[in-house]
N, C-alpha and C positions, 0 to 999 in steps of 0.2 A: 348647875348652880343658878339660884333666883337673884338678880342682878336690880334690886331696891333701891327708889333716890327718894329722896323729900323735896315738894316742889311747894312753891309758895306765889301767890296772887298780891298783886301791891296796886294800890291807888294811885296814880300817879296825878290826880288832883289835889293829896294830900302831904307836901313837902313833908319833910320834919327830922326827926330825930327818933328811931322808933328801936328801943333795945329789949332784946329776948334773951335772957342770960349771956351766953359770947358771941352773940349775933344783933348788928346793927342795921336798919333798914333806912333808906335815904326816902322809902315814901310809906304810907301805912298798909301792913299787911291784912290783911281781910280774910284770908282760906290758905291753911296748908294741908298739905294733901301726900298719901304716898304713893310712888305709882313704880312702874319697870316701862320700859319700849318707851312709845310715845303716850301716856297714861294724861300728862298735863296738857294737851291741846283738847281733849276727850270734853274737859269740863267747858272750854272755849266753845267747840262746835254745839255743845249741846243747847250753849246761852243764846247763841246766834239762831241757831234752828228752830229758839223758843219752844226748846223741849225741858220743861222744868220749872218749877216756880222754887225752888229754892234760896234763900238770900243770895248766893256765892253768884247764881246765873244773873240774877236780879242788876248785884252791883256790874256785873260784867253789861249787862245790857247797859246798863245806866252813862257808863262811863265810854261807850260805842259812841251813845246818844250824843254826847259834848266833844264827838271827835276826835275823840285818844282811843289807846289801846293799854288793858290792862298788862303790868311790867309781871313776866313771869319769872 
């Protein structure tokens, strides 16, 4: 059996109030993603490794940059 989660990327420069139908986020989500094992750190090392010009790597770099860590 394939054992599926939904993971999601949050700003954590950006407080708020951020609702998705029955889902409420304390910061803005920016990438959701599906994954199994460890599938959500995959998109972290790749940003870090600066393998990818993607927006999702982008913001991750960005937010390295002002010395936080994107909330997964």
């Amino acid at each position: 059996m394939n054992s599926y989660y939904t993971y999601t990327y949050l700003d954590p420069r950006k407080p708020g109030s951020y609702i998705y139908e029955d889902l409420i986020f304390e910061f803005e989500p920016f990438y959701v993603g599906k994954g199994k094992g460890r599938r959500f750190e995959r998109t972290y090392k790749e940003a870090i490794a600066n393998r990818g010009s993607k927006h999702r790597h982008n913001k991750i770099r960005s937010i390295i940059k002002q010395g936080l860590e994107p909330i997964i």
